[in-house]
C-alpha positions as CSV (number, residue, x, y, z in Angstrom):
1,X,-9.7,12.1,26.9
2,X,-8.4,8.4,26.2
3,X,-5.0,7.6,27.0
4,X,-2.7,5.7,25.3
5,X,-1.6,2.7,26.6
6,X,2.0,3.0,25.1
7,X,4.7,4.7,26.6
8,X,8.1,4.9,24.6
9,X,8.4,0.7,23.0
10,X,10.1,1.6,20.0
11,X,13.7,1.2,19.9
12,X,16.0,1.5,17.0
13,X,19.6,0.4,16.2
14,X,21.5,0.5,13.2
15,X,24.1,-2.0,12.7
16,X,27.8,-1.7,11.1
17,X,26.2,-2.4,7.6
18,X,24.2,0.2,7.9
19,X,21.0,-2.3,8.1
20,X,18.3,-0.1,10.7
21,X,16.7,-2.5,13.2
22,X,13.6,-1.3,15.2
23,X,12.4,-3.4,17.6
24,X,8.1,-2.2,19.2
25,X,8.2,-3.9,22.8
26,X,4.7,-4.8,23.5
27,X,4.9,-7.0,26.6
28,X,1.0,-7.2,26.7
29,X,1.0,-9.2,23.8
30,X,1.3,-13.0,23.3
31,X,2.6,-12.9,19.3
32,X,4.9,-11.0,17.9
33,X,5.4,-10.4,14.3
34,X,8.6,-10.0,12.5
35,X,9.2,-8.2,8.9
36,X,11.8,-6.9,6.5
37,X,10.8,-4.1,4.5
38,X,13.2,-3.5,1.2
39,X,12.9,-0.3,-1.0
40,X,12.3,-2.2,-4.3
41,X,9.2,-2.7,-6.1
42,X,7.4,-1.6,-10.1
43,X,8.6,2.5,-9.2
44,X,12.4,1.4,-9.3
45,X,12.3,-0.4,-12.7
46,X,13.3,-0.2,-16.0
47,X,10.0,-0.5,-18.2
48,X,12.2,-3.7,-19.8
49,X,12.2,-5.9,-16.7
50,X,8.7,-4.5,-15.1
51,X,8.1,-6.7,-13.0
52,X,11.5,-8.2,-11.4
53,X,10.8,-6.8,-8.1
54,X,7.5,-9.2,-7.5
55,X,9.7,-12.2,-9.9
56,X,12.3,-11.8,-7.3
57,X,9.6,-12.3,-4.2
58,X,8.9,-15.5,-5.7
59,X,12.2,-16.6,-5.9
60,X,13.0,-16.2,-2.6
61,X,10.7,-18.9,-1.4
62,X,12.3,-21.5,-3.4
63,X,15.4,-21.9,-1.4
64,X,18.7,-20.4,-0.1
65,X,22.2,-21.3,0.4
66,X,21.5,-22.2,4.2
67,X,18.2,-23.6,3.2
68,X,18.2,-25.4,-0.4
69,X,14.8,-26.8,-0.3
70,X,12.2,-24.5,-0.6
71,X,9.5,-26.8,1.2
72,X,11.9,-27.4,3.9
73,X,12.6,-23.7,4.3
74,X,8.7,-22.7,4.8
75,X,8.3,-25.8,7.1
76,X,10.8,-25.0,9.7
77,X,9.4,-21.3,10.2
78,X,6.0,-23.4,9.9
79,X,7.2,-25.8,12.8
80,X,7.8,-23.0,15.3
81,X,4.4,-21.1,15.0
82,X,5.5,-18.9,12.0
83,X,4.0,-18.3,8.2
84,X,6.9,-17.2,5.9
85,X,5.1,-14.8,3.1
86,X,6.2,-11.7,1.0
87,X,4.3,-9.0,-0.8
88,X,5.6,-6.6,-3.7
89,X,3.9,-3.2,-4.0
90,X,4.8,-0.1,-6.6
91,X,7.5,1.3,-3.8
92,X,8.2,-0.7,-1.5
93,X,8.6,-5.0,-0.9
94,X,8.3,-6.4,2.8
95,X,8.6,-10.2,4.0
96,X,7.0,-11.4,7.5
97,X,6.5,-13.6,9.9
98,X,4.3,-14.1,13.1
99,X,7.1,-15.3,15.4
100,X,7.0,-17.6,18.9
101,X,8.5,-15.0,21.0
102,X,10.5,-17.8,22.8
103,X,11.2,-19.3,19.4
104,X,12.9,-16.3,17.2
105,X,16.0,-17.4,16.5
106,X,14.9,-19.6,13.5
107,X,12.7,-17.2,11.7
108,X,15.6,-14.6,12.0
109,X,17.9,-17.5,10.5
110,X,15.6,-18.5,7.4
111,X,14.2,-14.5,6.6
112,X,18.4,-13.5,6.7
113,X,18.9,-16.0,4.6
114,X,17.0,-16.1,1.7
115,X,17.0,-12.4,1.5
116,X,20.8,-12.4,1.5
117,X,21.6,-15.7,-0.2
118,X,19.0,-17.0,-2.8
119,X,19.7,-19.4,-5.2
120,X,17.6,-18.5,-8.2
121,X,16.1,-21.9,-8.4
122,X,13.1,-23.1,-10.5
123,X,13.2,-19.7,-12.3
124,X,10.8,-21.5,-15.6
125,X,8.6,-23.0,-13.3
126,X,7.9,-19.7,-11.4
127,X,7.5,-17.8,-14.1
128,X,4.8,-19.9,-15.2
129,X,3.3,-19.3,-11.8
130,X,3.5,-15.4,-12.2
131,X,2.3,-15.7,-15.8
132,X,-1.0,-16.9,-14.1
133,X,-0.9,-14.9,-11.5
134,X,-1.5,-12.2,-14.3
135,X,-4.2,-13.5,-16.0
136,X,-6.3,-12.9,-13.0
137,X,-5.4,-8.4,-13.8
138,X,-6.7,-9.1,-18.0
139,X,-9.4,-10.7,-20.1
140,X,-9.6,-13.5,-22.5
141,X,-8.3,-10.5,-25.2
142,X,-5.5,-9.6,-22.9
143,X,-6.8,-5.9,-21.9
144,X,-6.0,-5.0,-19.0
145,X,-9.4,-5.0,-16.5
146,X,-7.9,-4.3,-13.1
147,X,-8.8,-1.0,-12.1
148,X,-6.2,-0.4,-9.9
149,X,-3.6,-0.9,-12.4
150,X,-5.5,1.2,-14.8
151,X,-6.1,4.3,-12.5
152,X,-2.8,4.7,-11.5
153,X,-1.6,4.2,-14.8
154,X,-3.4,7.0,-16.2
155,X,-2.7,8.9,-13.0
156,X,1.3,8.6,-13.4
157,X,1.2,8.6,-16.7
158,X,4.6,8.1,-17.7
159,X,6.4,7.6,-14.7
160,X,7.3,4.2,-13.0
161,X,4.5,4.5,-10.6
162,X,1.9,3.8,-13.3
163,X,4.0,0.4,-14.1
164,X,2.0,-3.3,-13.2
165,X,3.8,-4.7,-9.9
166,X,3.8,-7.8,-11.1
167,X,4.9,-6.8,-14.5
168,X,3.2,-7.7,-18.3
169,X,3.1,-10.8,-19.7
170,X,5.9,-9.6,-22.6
171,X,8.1,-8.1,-19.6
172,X,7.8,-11.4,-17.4
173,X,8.7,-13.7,-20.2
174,X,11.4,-11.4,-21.3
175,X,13.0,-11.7,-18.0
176,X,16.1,-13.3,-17.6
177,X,18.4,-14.7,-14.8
178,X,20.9,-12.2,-15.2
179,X,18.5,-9.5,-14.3
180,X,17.2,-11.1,-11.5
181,X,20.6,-11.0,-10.2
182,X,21.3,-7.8,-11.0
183,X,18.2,-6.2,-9.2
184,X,19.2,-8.8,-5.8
185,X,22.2,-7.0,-6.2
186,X,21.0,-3.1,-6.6
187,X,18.3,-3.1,-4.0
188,X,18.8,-6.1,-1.1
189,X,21.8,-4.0,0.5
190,X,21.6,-3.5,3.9
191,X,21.1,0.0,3.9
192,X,18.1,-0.4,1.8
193,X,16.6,-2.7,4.4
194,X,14.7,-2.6,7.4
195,X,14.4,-5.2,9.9
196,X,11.6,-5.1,12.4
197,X,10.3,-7.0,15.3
198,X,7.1,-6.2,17.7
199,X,5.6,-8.3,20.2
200,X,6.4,-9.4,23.9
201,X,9.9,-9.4,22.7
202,X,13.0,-7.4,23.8
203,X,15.5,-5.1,21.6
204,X,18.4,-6.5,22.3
205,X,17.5,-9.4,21.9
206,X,16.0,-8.9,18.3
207,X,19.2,-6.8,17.4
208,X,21.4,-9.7,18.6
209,X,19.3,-12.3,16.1
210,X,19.4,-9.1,13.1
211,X,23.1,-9.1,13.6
212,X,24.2,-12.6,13.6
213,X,20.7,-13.2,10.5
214,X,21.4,-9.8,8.4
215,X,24.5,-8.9,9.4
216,X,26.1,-10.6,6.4
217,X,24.5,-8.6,3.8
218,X,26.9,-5.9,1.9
219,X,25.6,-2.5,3.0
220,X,24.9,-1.4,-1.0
221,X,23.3,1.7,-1.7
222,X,20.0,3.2,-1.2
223,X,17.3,3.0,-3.6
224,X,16.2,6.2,-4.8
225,X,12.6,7.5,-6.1
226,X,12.3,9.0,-9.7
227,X,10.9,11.9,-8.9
228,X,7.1,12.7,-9.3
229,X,5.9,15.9,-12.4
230,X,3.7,17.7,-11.2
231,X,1.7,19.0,-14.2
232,X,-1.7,19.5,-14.4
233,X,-3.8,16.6,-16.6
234,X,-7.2,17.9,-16.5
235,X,-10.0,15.1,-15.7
236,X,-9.6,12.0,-17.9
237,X,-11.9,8.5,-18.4
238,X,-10.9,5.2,-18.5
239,X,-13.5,3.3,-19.4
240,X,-13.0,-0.5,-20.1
241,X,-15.5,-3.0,-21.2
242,X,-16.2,-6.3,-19.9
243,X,-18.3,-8.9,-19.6
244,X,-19.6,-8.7,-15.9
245,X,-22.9,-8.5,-14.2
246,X,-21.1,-5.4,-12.5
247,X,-19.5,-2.3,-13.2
248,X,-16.4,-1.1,-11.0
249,X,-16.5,2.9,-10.8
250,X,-13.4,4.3,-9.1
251,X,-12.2,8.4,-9.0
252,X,-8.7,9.1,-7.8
253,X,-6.6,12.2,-7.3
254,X,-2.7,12.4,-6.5
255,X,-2.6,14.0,-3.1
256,X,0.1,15.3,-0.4
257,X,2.4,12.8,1.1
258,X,2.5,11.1,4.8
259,X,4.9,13.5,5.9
260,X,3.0,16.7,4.6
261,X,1.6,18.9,7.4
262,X,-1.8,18.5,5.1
263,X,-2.0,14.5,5.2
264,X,-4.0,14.1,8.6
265,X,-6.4,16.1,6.9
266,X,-7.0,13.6,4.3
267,X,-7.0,10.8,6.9
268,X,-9.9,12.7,8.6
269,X,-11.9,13.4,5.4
270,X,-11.3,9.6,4.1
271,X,-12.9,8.5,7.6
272,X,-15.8,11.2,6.7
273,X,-16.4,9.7,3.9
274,X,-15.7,5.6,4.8
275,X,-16.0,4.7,8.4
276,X,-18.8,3.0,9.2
277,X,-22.7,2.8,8.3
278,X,-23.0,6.2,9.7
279,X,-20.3,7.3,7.0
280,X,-21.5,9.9,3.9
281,X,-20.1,7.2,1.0
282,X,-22.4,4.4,2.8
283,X,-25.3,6.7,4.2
284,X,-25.7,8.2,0.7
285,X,-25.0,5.8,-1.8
286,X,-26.3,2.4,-0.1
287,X,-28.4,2.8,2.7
288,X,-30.5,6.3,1.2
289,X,-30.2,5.9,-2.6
290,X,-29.8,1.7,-3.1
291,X,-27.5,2.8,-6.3
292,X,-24.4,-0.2,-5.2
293,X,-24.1,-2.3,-2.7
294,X,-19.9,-1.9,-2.1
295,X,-18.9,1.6,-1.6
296,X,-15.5,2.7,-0.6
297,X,-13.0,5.6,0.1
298,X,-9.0,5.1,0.4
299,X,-5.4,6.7,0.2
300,X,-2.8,4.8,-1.6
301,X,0.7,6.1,0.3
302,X,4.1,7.1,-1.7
303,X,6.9,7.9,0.1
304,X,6.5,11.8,-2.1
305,X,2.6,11.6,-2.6
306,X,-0.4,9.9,-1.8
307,X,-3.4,9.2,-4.5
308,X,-6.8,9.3,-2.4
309,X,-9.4,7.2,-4.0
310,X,-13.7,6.9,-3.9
311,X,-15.0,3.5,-5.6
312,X,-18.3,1.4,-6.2
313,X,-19.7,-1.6,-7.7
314,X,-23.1,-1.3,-9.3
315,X,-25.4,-2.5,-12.1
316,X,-24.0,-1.5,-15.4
317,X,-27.4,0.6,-15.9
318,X,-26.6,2.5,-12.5
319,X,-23.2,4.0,-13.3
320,X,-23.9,7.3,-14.4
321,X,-26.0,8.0,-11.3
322,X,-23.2,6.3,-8.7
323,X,-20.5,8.9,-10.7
324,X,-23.0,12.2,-10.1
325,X,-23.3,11.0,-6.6
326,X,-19.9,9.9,-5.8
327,X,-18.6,13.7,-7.4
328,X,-20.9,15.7,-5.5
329,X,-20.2,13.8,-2.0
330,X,-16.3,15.5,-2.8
331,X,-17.8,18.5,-3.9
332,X,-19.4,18.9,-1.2
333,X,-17.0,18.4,0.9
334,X,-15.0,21.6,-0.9
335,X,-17.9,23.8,-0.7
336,X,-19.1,23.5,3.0
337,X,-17.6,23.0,6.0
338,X,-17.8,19.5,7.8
339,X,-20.2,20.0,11.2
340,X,-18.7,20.4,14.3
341,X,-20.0,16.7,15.2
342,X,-18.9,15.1,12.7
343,X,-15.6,16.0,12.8
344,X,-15.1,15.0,16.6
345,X,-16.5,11.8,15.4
346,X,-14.0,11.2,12.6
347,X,-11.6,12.0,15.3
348,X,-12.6,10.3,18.1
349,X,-12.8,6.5,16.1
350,X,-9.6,7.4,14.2
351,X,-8.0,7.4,18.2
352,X,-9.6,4.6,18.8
353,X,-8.4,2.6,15.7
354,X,-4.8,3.9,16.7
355,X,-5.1,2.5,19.9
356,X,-6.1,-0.6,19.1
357,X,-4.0,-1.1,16.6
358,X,-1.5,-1.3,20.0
359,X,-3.0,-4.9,20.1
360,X,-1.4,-5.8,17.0
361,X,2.1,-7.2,16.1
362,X,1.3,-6.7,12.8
363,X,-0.2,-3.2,13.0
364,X,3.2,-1.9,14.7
365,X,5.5,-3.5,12.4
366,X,3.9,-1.6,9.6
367,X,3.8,1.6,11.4
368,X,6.8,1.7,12.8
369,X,9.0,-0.6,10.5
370,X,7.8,0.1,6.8
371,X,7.6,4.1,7.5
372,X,11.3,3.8,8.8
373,X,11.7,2.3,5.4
374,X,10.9,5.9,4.0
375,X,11.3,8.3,7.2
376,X,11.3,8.6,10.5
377,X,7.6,7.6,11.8
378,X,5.8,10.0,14.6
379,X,5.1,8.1,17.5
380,X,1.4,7.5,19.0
381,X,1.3,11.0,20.9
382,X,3.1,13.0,18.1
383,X,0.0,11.2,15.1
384,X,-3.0,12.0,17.8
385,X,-1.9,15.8,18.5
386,X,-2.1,16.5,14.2
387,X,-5.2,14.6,14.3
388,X,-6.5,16.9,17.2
389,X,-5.5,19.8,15.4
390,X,-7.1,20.5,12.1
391,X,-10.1,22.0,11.9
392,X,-13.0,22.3,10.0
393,X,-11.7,25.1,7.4
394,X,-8.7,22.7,7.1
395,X,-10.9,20.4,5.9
396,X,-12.3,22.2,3.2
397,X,-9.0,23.6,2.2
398,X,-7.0,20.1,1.6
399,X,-10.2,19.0,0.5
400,X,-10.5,21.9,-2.6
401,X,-6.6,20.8,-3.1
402,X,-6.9,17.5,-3.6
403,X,-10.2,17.1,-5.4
404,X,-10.0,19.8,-7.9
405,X,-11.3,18.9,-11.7
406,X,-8.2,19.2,-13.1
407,X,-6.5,16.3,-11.4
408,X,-9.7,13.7,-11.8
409,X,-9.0,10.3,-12.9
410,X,-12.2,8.7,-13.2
411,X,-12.2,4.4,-14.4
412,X,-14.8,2.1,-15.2
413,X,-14.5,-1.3,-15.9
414,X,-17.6,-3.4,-17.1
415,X,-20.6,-3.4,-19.5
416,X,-20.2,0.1,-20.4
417,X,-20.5,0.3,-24.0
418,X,-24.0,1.9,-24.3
419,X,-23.1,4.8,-22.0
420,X,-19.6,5.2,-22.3
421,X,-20.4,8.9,-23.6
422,X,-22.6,10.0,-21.2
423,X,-19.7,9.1,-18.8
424,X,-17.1,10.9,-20.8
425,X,-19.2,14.4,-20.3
426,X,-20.0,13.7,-17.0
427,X,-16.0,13.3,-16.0
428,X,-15.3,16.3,-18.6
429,X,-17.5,18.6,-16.4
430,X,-16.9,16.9,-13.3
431,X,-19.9,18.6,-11.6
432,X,-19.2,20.8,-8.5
433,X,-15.3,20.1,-8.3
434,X,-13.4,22.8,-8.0
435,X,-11.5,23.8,-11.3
């Protein structure tokens, strides 16, 4: 059996704030990376200011109290090896940095800063950025054609998980400076944060450079999650049409959480499915049938859920046969169990993957710093021995949970007009799914 390379580089610290800092020693390494996760994106938001979290990432960049000039404040991280960005999601925003390990003590200096001291500067001018930003998610009508934002929109269907990260065009330009302000001052607490280094880089050291960086931030509160209804939706098109010489065909279902003892089964079946040429999703819709040319299987993660996703691009004319196929590869998958092989296969390269993502910075901030965000993240050992364990009836059994009819979401966005019926049955009887 392979061993892991890793013995025991995670450290953690929590400092009188109550900010957590966790540090991944990885003295092999030449780079290490350096993030702060927050517990603020679209799920905390009112439906008025949808959008503030990602508004607020924006802002950042344009300057702090320590650092007024926002091209100045990029350009010092820039001068010492690093990259300053930020990204919003639906639960969660983090900002990072690949860091000099012999050149930390600025990054620390500029990330601490404008995350604890922004001056809300330029807030017109990047609001017109933002308002671009979202033409890219709508067409020249304004409809919304993004088909994540419409799956998990009709998947959360009124809860703030189905809101647009980056908010609507009414909500952006509705937004005001007072509520910028007002979210800084709800979610960028210190005990709503998690700092996290990882690289050839020492704990102490990275606490030292948290404390004297971070370690002005008011502790605040913690961030909590509306919680999820469960209720059953039954299976439900979206079907959007655009102008395009493809159509995007995606199916999600809501599925169990990272900490659920039934989630390493999903990360096995998503690597049956999408993991290679060798992979059913490829083998079956590319390489044997020729129906699209960009196949793909994902899980979307939630602190309480997960939404595990199947999607194609295909000619417009192709669509109803890429559906049948992509709904009988998860039927399948309820209905028989997965050979012996296969399985050892799906666990073998999902070993493999963990390990090397050992060789990345970036990798073990994620792991280890954005789950902390959420809970306490199983170590390399502790994520290879669930892997190990499930079986092939597991399989079938998550897989009859998760990808029963009644929790289908099937969208479609593209020149669908002509067959947008035939769809509609074909989703109503969502063929071979378990009801």
């Amino acid at each position: 059996m392979l061993r892991a390379p890793m013995k025991d580089p995670v450290h953690k610290s929590v400092l009188g704030n109550g900010l957590r800092v966790v540090t991944v020693e990885l003295p092999h390494l030449h780079a290490g990376m350096l993030a702060a996760y927050v517990r603020a994106g679209s799920r905390h938001e009112d439906p008025r200011v949808n959008g503030v979290s990602h508004f607020l990432e924006h802002l950042f960049f344009r300057g702090s109290a320590g650092y007024p000039d926002g091209r100045t404040l990029n350009s010092l991280v820039e001068d010492v090896g690093g990259n300053l960005n930020g990204v919003t999601t639906r639960d969660h925003g983090y900002y990072y940095t690949p860091v000099h390990p012999s050149r930390m003590e600025l990054p620390f200096a500029v990330l601490g800063d404008m995350l604890a001291r922004p001056l809300f500067k330029e807030v017109e001018l990047e609001r017109e950025v933002i308002l671009e930003e979202i033409l890219d998610e709508v067409d020249e009508d304004g409809r919304d054609i993004d088909v994540d934002n419409l799956s998990k929109r009709a998947l959360f269907e009124g809860h703030p998980l189905g809101q647009k990260i980056a908010g609507t065009r009414e909500t952006v330009s509705g937004l005001r400076e007072d509520d910028l302000r007002a979210h800084h001052a709800r979610a960028y607490g210190a005990r709503n944060l998690v700092v996290c280094a990882a690289g050839p880089v020492q704990h102490r050291e990275v606490v030292r450079l948290a404390e004297r960086s971070f370690g002005q931030l008011p502790p605040g509160t913690v961030v909590t999650d509306t919680p999820l209804s469960r209720g059953t939706r039954g299976p439900r098109l979206v079907a959007v049409e655009h102008r395009e010489s493809q159509t995007e065909v995606r199916l999600s279902f809501a599925a169990a959480a990272e900490d659920h003892r039934d989630f390493p089964a999903l990360l096995l079946l998503r690597r049956i499915l999408d993991d290679g040429l060798a992979a059913r999703l490829q083998l079956n819709v590319v390489e044997r049938k020729g129906l699209a040319y960009a196949v793909h299987g994902s899980i979307d993660t939630f602190s309480d859920c997960s939404v595990f996703e199947v999607e194609a691009a295909c000619a417009p004319h192709k669509v109803p046969l890429v559906l049948a196929e992509l709904l009988r590869l998860l039927a399948e998958l309820c209905d028989e169990d997965v050979p012996s092989d296969e399985l050892r296969r799906a666990k073998v390269r999902h070993r493999i993957g963990l390990e090397f993502a050992l060789d990345s910075a970036g990798e073990m901030i994620g792991w280890f710093g954005g789950t902390e965000l959420f809970r306490a993240p199983e170590g390399f050992e502790e994520r290879v021995a669930k892997l190990e364990a499930v079986t092939a009836p597991d399989l079938r059994r998550v897989a009859r949970a998760t990808f029963h009819r009644d929790g289908l979401v099937a969208c479609t966005v593209g020149p669908i007009a002509s067959i947008e019926k035939r769809l509609a049955a074909a989703v109503d009887d969502a063929q071979g799914l378990p009801r």
